[in-house]
FILUMFI-62813 format. One record per residue (C-alpha): residue in one letter; z, y, x. Coordinates in nm, 4 decimals, m for minus. Each point is the difference from the previous one (the first is absolute). Layout:
N
<rec a,<Z,Y,X>>
...
! end
This chain:
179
<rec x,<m15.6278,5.2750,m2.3494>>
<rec x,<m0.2232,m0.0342,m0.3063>>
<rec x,<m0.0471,m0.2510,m0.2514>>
<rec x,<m0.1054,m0.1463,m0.3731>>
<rec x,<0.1482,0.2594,m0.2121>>
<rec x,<0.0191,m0.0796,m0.4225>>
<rec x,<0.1194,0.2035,m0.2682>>
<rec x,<0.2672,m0.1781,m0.2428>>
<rec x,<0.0642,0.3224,m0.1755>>
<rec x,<m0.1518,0.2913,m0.1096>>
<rec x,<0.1889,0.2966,m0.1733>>
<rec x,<m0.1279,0.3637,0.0564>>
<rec x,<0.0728,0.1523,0.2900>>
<rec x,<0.1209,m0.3321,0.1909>>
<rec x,<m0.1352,m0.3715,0.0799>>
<rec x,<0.2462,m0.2819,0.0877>>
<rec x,<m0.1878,m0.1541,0.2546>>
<rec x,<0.0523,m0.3803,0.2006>>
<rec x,<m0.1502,0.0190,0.3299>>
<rec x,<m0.0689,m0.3342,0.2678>>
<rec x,<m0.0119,0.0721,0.3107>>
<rec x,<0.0679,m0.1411,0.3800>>
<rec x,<0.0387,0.0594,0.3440>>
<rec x,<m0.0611,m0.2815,0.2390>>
<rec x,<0.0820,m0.2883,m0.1448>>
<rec x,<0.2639,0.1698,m0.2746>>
<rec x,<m0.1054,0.0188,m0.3531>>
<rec x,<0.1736,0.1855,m0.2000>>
<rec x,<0.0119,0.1502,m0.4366>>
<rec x,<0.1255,0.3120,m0.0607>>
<rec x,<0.0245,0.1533,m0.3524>>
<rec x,<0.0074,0.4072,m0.0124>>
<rec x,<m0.0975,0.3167,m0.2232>>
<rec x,<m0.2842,0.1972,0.0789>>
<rec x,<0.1036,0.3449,m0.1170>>
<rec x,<m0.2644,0.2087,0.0245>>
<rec x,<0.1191,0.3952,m0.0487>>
<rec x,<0.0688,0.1936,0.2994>>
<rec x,<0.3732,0.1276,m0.0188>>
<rec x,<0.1248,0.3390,0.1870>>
<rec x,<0.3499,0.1637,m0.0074>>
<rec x,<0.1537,0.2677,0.1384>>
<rec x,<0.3554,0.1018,0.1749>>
<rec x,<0.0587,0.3322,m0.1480>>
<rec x,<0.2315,0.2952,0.2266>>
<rec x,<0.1422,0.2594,m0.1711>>
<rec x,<0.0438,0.3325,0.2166>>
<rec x,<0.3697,m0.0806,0.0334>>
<rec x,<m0.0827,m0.3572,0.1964>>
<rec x,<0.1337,m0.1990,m0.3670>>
<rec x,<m0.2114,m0.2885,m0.0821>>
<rec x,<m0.1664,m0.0382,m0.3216>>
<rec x,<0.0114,m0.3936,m0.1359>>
<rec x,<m0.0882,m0.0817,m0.3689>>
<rec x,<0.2020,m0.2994,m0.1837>>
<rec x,<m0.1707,m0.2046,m0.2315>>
<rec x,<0.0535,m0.3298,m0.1757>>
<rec x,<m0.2147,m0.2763,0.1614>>
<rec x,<0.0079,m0.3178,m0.2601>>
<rec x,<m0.1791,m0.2296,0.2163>>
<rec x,<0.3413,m0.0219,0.1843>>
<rec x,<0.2342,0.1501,m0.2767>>
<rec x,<0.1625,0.2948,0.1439>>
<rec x,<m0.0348,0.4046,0.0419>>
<rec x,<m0.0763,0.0630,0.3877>>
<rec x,<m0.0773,0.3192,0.2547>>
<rec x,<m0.3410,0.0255,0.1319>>
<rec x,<m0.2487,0.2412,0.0814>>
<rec x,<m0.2222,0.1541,m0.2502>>
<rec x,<m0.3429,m0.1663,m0.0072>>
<rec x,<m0.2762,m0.2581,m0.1630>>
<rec x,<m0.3609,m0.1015,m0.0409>>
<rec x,<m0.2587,0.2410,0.1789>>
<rec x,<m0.2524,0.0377,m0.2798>>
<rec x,<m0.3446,m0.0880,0.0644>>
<rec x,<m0.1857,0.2593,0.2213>>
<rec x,<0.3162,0.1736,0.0779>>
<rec x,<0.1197,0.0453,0.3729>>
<rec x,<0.3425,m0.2093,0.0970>>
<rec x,<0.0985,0.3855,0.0831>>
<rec x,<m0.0867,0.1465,m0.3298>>
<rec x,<0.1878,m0.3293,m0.2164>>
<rec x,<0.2694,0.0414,0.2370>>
<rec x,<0.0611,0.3720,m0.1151>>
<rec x,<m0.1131,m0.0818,m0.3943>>
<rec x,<0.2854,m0.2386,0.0279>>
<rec x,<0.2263,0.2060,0.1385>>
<rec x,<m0.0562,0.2967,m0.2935>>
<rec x,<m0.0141,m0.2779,m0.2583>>
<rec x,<0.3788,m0.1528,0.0767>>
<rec x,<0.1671,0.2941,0.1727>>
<rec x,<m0.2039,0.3135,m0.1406>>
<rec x,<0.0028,0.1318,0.3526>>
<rec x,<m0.3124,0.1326,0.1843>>
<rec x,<m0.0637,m0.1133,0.4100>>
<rec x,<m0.1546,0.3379,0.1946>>
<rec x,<m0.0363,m0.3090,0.2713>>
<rec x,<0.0299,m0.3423,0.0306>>
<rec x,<m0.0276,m0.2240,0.2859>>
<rec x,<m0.1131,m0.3494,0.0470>>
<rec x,<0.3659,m0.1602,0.1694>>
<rec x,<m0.0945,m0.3663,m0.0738>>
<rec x,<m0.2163,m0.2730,m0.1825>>
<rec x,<0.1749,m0.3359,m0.0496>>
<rec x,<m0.0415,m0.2752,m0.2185>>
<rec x,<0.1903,m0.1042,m0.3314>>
<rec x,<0.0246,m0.3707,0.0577>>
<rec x,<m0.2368,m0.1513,0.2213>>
<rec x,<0.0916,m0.3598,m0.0752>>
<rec x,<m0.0271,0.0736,m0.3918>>
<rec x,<m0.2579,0.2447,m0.0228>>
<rec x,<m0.3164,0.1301,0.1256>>
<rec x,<m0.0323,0.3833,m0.0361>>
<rec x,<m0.1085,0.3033,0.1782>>
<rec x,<0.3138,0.1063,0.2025>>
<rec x,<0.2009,0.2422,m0.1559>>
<rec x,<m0.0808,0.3686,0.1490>>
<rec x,<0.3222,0.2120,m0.0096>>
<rec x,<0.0219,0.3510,0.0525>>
<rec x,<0.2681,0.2351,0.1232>>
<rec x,<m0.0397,0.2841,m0.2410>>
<rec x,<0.1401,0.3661,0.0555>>
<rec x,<m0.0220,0.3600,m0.1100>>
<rec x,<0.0965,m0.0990,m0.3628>>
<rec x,<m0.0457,0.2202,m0.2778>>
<rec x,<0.1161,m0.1163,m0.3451>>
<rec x,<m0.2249,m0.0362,m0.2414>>
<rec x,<0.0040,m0.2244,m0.3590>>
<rec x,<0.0516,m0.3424,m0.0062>>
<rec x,<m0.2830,m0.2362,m0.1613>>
<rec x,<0.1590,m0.3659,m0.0278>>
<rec x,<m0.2675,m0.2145,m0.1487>>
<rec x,<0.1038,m0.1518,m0.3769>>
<rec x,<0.1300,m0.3369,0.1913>>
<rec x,<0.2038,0.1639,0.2727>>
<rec x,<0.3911,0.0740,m0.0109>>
<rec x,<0.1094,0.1758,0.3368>>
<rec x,<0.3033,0.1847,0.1039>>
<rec x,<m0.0762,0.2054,0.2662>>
<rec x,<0.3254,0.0303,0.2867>>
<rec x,<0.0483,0.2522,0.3183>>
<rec x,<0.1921,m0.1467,0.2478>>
<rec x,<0.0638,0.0731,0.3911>>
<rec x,<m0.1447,m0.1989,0.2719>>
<rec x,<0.3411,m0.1024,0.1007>>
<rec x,<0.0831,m0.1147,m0.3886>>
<rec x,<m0.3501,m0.1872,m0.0125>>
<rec x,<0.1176,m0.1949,0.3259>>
<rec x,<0.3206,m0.0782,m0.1508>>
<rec x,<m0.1677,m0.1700,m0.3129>>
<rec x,<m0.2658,m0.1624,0.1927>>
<rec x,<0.2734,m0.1940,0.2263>>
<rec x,<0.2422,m0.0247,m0.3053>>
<rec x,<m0.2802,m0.1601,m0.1991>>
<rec x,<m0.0388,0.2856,m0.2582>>
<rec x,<m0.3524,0.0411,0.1225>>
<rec x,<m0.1903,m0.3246,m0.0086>>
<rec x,<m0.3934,0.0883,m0.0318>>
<rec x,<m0.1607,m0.1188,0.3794>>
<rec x,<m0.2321,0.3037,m0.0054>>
<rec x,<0.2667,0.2547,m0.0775>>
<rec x,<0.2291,m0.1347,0.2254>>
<rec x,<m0.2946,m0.0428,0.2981>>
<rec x,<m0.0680,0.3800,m0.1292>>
<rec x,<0.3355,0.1727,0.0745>>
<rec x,<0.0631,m0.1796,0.3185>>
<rec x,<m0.3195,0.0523,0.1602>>
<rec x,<0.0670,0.4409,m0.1193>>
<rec x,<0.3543,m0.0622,0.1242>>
<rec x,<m0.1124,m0.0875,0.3532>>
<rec x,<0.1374,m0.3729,m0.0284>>
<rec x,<m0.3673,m0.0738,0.0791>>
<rec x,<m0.2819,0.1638,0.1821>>
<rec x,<m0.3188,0.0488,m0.1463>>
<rec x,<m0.3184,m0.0965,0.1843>>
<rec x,<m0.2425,0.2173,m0.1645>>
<rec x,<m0.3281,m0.1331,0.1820>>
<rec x,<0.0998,m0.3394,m0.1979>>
<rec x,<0.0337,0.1447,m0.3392>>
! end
C-alpha cells in the first residue's frame, strides 16, 4: 500500500514521518521514523563454540542489556564489511569468515529501516578494541546452552540477538534463497 507521506520532524539521521493511506474503503494515519542508516551485526564463535555478546547501557529504555556487536554501515561500505568493522570496534576480535544467517527488521510498526543484516562470524583472532568516544561495552563469552538459558529467563531481551542465537542453535532453519 502507498500513500501521502509528510515529514513532522527532521533531526539528522532520522525523519518522524505521518503517513495516510487506505485499502478499499479503510483509511487509515500512521505516525513512524524514517531511519535512514543501514545497520549490520554479527554473532561472533569463538573456536571453543562460546558465544561472544557485548553489554551496554541503552538509555532510551534505561537498562544495561546483551546483544550482538554491531551499528550503522557507513556510507559506501558493504553490510559485510560494517558488519566486521563493528565487530573489531566492540569486541576487538577479527572474522576470517562471516556468513549472512538472517536479515530482519527492528520494528516494523515503528520504524522504517533497511533490515538488519547479521552475520555469523568465525575464525576469530584478537586484535585491539576501538570503542568510539560515546560507546561503553562490556564484552561477555558465554555457551550456547547459557545464551538459551538467558534468552528464556529474560536475561537476553534484544529481538535480533535473540532471533540470532536461535536460528545458529537450530531452533530455526534458515532459508538461504530468501535472505
Amino acid at each position: 500500500m502507498t500513500g501521502r507521506e509528510r515529514v513532522l520532524f527532521r533531526a539528522g539521521t532520522f525523519n518522524v514521518v505521518e503517513a495516510g493511506y487506505g485499502r478499499g474503503e479503510k483509511r487509515f494515519t500512521k505516525r513512524f521514523v524514517d531511519y535512514g542508516p543501514r545497520v549490520a551485526g554479527a554473532l561472533p564463535i569463538l573456536d571453543d563454540g562460546r558465544l561472544v555478546l557485548v553489554r551496554q547501557y541503552r538509555y532510551p529504555i534505561g537498562r544495561w542489556i546483551y546483544g550482538l556487536p554491531g551499528g550503522k554501515v557507513g556510507k559506501g561500505e558493504s553490510m559485510i564489511d560494517g558488519a566486521r568493522r563493528e565487530l573489531r570496534e566492540e569486541t576487538g576480535y577479527r572474522a576470517k569468515r562471516m556468513r549472512l544467517i538472517m536479515r530482519t527488521y527492528a520494528a516494523p510498526g515503528l520504524l522504517r529501516q533497511s533490515p538488519w543484516s547479521i552475520y555469523i562470524a568465525t575464525g576469530l583472532t584478537q586484535d585491539t578494541r576501538m570503542l568510539e568516544l560515546d560507546e561503553d561495552i562490556e564484552v561477555k563469552r558465554i555457551t550456547l546452552k547459557n545464551a538459551l538459558s538467558w534468552i528464556y529467563e529474560g536475561r537476553i531481551r534484544d529481538l535480533g540477538t535473540i532471533a540470532a542465537i536461535l536460528r545458529y542453535s537450530g531452533h530455526s532453519r534458515p532459508r538461504y534463497d530468501s535472505l
